[in-house]
N, CA, C and O atoms as a GROMACS GRO file, in nm:
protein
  288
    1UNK      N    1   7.706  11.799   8.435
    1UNK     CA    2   7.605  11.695   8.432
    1UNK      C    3   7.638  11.588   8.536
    1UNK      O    4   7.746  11.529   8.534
    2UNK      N    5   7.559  11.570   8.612
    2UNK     CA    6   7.599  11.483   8.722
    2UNK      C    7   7.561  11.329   8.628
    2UNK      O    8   7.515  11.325   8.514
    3UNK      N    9   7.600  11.203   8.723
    3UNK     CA   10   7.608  11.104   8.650
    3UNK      C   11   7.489  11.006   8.641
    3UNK      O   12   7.471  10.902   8.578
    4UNK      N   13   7.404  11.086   8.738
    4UNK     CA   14   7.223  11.022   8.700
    4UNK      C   15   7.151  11.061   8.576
    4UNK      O   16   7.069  10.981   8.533
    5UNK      N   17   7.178  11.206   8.494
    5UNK     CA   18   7.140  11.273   8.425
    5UNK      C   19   7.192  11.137   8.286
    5UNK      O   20   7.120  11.113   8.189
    6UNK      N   21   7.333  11.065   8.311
    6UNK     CA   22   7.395  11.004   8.175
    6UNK      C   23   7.362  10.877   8.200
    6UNK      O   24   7.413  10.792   8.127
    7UNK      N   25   7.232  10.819   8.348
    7UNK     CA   26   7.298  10.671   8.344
    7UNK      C   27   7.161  10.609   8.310
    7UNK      O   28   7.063  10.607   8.384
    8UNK      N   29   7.174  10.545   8.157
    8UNK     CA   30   7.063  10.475   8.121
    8UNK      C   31   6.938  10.375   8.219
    8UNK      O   32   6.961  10.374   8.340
    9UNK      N   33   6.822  10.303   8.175
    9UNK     CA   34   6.727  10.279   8.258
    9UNK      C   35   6.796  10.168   8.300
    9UNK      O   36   6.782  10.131   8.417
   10UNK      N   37   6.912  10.071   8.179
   10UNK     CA   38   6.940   9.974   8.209
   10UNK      C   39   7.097   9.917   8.329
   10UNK      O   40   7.152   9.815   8.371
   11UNK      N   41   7.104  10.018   8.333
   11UNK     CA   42   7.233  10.075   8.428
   11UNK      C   43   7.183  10.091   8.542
   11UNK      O   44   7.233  10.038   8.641
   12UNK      N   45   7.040  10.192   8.550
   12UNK     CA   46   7.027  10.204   8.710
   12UNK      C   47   6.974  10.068   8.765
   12UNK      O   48   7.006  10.022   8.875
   13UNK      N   49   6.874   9.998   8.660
   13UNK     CA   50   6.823   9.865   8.687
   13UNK      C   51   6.916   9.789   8.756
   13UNK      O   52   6.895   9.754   8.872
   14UNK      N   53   7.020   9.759   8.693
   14UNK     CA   54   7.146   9.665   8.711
   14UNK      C   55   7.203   9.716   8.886
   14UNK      O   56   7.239   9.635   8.971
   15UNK      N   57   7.199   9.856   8.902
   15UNK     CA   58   7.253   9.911   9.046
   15UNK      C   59   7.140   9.858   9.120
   15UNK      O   60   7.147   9.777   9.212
   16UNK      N   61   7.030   9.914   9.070
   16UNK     CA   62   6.960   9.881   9.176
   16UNK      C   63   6.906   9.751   9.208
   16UNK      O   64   6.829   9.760   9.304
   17UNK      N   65   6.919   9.633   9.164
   17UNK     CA   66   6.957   9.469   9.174
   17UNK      C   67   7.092   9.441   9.222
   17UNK      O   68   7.125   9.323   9.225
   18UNK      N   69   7.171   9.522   9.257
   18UNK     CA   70   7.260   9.484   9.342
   18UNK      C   71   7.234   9.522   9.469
   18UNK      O   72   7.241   9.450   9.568
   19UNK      N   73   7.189   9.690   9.463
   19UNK     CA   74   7.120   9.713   9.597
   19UNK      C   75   7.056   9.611   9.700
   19UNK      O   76   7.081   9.586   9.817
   20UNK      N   77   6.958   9.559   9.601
   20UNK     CA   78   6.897   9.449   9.665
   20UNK      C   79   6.959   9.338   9.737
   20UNK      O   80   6.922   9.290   9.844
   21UNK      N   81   7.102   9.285   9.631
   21UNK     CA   82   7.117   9.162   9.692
   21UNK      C   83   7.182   9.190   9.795
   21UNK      O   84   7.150   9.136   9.900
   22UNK      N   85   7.289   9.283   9.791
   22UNK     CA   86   7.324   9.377   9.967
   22UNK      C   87   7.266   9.343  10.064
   22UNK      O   88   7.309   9.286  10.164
   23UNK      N   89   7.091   9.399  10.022
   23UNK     CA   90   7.030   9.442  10.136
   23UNK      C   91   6.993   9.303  10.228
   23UNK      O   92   6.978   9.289  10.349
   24UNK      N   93   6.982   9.187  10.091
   24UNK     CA   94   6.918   9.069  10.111
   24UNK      C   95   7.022   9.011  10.194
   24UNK      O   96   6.982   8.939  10.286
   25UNK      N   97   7.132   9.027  10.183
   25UNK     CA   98   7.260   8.950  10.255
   25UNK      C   99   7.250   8.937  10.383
   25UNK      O  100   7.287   8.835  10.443
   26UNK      N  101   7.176   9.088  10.463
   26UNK     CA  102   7.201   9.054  10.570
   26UNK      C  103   7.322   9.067  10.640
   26UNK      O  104   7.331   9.018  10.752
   27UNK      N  105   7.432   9.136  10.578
   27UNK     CA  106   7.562   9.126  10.641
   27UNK      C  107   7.618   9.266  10.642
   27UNK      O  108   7.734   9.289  10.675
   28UNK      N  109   7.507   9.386  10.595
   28UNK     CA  110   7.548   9.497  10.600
   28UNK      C  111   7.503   9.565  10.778
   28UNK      O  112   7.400   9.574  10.846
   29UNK      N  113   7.632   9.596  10.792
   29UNK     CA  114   7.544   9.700  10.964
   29UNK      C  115   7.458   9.780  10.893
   29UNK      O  116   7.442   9.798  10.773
   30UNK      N  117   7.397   9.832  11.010
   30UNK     CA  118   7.267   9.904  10.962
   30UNK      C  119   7.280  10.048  10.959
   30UNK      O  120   7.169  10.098  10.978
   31UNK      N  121   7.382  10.145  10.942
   31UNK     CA  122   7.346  10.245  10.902
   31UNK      C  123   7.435  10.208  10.742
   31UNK      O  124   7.481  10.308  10.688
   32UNK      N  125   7.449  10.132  10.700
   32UNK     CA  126   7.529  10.095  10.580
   32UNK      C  127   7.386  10.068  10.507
   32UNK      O  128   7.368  10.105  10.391
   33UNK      N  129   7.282   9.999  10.585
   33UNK     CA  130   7.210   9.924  10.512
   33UNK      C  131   7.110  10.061  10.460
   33UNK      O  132   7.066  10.091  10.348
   34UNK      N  133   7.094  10.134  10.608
   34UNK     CA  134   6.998  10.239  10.557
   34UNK      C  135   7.062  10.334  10.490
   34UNK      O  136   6.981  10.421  10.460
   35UNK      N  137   7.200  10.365  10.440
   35UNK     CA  138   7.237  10.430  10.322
   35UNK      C  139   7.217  10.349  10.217
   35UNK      O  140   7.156  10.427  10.144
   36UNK      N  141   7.224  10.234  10.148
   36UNK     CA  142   7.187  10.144  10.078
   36UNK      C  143   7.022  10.134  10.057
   36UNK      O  144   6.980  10.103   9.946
   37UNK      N  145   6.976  10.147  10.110
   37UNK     CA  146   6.777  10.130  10.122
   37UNK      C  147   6.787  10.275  10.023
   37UNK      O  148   6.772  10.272   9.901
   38UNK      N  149   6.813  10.391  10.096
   38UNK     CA  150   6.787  10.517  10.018
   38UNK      C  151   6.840  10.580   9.951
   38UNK      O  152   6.814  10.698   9.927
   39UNK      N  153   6.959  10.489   9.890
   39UNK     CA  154   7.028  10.484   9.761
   39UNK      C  155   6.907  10.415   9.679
   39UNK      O  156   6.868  10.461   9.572
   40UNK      N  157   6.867  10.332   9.722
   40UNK     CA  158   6.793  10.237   9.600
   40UNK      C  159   6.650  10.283   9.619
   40UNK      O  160   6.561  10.211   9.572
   41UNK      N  161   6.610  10.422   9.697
   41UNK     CA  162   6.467  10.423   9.674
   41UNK      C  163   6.494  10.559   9.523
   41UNK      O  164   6.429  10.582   9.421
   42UNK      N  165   6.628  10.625   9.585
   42UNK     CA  166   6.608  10.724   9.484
   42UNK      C  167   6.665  10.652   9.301
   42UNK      O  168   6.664  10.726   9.203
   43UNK      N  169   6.706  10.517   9.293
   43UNK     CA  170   6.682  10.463   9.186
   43UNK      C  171   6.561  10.431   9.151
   43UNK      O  172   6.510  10.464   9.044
   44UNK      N  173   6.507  10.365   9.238
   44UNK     CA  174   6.361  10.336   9.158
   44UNK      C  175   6.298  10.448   9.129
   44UNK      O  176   6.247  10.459   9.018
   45UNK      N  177   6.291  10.538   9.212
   45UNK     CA  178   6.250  10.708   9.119
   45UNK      C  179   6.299  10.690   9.014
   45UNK      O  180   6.230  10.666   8.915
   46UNK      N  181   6.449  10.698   9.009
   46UNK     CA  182   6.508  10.720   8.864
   46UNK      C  183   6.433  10.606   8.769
   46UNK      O  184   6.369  10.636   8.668
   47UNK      N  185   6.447  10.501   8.808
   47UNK     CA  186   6.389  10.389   8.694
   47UNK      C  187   6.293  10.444   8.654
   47UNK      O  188   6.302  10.470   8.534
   48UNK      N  189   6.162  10.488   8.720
   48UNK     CA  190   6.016  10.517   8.698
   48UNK      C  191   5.986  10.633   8.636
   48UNK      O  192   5.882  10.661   8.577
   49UNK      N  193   6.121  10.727   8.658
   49UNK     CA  194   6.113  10.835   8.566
   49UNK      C  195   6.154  10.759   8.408
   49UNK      O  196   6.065  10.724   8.329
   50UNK      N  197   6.248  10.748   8.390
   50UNK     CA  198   6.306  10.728   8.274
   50UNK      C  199   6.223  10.599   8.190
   50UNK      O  200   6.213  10.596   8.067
   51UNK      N  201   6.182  10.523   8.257
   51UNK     CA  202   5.991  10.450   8.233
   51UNK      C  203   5.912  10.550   8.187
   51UNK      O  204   5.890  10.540   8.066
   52UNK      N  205   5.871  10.623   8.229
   52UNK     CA  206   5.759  10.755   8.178
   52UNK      C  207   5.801  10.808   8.101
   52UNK      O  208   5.720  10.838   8.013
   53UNK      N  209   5.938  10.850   8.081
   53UNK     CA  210   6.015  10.949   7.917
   53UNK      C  211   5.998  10.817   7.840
   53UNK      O  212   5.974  10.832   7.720
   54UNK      N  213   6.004  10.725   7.873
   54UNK     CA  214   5.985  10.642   7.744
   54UNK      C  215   5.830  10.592   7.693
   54UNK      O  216   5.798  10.567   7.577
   55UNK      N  217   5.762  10.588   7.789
   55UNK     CA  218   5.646  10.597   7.792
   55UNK      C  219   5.539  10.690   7.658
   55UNK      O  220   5.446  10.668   7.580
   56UNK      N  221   5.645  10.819   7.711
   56UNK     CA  222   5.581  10.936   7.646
   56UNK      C  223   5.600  10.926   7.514
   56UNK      O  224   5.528  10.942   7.416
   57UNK      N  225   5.709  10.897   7.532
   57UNK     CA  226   5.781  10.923   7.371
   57UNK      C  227   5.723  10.813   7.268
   57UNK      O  228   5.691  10.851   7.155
   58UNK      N  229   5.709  10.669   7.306
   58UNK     CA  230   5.600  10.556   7.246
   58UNK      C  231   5.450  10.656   7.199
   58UNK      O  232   5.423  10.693   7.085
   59UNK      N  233   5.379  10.678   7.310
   59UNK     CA  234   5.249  10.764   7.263
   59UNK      C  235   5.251  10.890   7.192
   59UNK      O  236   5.145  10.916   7.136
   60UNK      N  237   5.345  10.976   7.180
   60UNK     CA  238   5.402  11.053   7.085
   60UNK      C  239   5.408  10.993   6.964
   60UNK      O  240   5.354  11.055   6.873
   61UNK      N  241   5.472  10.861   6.931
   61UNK     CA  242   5.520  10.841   6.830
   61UNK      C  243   5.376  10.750   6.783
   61UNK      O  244   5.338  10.747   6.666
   62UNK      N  245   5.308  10.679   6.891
   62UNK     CA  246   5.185  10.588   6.764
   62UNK      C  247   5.091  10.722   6.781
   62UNK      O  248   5.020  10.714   6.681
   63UNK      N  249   5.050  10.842   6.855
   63UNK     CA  250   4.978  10.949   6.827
   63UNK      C  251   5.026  11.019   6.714
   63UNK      O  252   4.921  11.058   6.663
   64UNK      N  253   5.127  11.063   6.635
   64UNK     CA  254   5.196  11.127   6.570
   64UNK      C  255   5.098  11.052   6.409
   64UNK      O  256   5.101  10.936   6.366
   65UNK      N  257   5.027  11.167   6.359
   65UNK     CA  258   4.963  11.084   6.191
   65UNK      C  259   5.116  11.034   6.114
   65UNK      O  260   5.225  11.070   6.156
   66UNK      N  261   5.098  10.954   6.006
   66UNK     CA  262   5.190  10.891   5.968
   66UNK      C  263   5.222  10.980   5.826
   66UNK      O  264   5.114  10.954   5.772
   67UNK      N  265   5.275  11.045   5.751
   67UNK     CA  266   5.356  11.148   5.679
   67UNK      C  267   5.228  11.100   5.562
   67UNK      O  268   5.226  10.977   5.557
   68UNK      N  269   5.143  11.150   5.484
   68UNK     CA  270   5.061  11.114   5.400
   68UNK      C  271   4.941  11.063   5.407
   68UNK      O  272   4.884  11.036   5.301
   69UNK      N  273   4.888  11.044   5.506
   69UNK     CA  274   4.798  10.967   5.537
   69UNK      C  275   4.676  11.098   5.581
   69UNK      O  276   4.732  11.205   5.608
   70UNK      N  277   4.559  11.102   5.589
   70UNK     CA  278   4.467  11.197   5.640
   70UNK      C  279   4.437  11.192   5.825
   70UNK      O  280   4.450  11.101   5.907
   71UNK      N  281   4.401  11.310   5.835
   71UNK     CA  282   4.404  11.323   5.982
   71UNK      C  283   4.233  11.285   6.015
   71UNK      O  284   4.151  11.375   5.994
   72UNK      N  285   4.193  11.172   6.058
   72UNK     CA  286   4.070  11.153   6.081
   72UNK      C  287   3.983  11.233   6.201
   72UNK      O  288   3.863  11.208   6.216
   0.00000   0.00000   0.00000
């Protein structure tokens, strides 16, 4: 299992707000910076995925009838 597969939404969040302030610094040379840029584009993928599994799983759960209740 590689370590994107284990690293919560709030973990990559946190990386990828550092990414930023890096980038914001201004003090990275620039092929540092453009490994840094596309480090942090493939987090925000990750964020936006792991946004949508949670997503799903919310509408799963208020779609889901409630144990007793009739299916209208």
């Amino acid at each position: 299992m590689s370590d994107t597969e284990n690293r919560t939404f709030e973990v990559a969040l946190q990386e990828l707000e550092e990414h930023v302030r890096r980038l914001d610094s201004g003090e990275l040379p620039l092929e540092e910076s453009l490994q840094t840029f596309e480090s942090g584009v493939k987090l925000v993928r990750e964020c936006s995925e792991l946004l949508d599994g949670a997503e799903q799983r919310i509408t799963e759960l208020t779609d889901a009838p409630i144990e007793g209740e009739a299916k209208s």
